[in-house]
N, C-alpha and C positions, 0 to 999 in steps of 0.2 A: 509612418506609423510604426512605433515599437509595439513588439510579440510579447506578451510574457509567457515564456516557454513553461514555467511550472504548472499554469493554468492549462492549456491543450494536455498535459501529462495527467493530470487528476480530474478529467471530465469522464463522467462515467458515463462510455457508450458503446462499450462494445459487448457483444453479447458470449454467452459461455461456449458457445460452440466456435468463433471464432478465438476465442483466448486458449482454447482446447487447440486449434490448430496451429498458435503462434507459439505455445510452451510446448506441444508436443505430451502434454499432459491429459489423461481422462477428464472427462468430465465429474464423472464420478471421484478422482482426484477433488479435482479443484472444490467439488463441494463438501468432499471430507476436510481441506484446509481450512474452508469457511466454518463448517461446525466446530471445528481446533479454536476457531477464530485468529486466525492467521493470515487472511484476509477477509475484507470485507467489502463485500459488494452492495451497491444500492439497488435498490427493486423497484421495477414500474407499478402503475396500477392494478397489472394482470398479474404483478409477483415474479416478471422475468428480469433476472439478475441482469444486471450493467455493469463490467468493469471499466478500468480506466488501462492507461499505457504504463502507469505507475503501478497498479497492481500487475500487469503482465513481469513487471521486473520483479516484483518481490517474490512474483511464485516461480520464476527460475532461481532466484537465490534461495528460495526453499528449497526447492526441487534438487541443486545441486547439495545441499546441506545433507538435506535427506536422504541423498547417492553417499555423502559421504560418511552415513552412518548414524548422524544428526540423529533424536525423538524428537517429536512435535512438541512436545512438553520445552524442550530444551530451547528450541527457535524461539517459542513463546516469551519463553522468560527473558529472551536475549532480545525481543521486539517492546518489549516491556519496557526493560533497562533504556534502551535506546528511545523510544518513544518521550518516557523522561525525562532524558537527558536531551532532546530536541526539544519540549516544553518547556525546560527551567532556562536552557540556551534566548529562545523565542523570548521568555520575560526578562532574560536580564539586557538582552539589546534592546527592547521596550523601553526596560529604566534610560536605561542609559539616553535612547535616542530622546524617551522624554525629558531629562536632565538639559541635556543640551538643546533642545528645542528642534530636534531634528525629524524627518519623515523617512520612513522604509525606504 
């Protein structure tokens, strides 16, 4: 049976008190980066935030950013650009894979 490792990385289920303890980061932290929206967590029923393993990485390469002087503003814009540029990436090996008849 093949893993696909990206899916276990973007299941959001960890909670902010546990991702407080793996980044070493506030809680209060972490939810001022969500108001940044520099990360984004999904909410249960009861409204308690779920990360994933992929957000525990982005908010130490915040977090490092941020040590080194970085603004939140400045991250933002540079998640932005990159977000983009992984979208337009994502559609044109779509064309492509659709051109050639081919599957992810």
């Amino acid at each position: 049976m093949s893993v696909d490792k990206s899916s276990y990385k973007d299941k959001k289920v960890i909670s902010i008190g546990i991702i407080s303890e793996l980044t070493g980061l506030s809680e209060r932290k972490i939810r001022y980066y969500e108001e940044r929206k520099l990360i984004f967590p999904e909410r249960t029923g009861k409204g308690t935030r779920k990360y994933s393993f992929s957000d525990v990485e982005r908010l130490m390469e915040i977090a490092d950013q941020i040590e080194d002087g970085v603004q939140t503003y400045e991250i933002k814009k540079e998640l932005t650009k990159k977000q983009k540029r992984d979208d337009r990436n994502k559609m044109i090996r779509g064309q492509i894979n659709a051109q050639f008849n081919m599957r992810n």
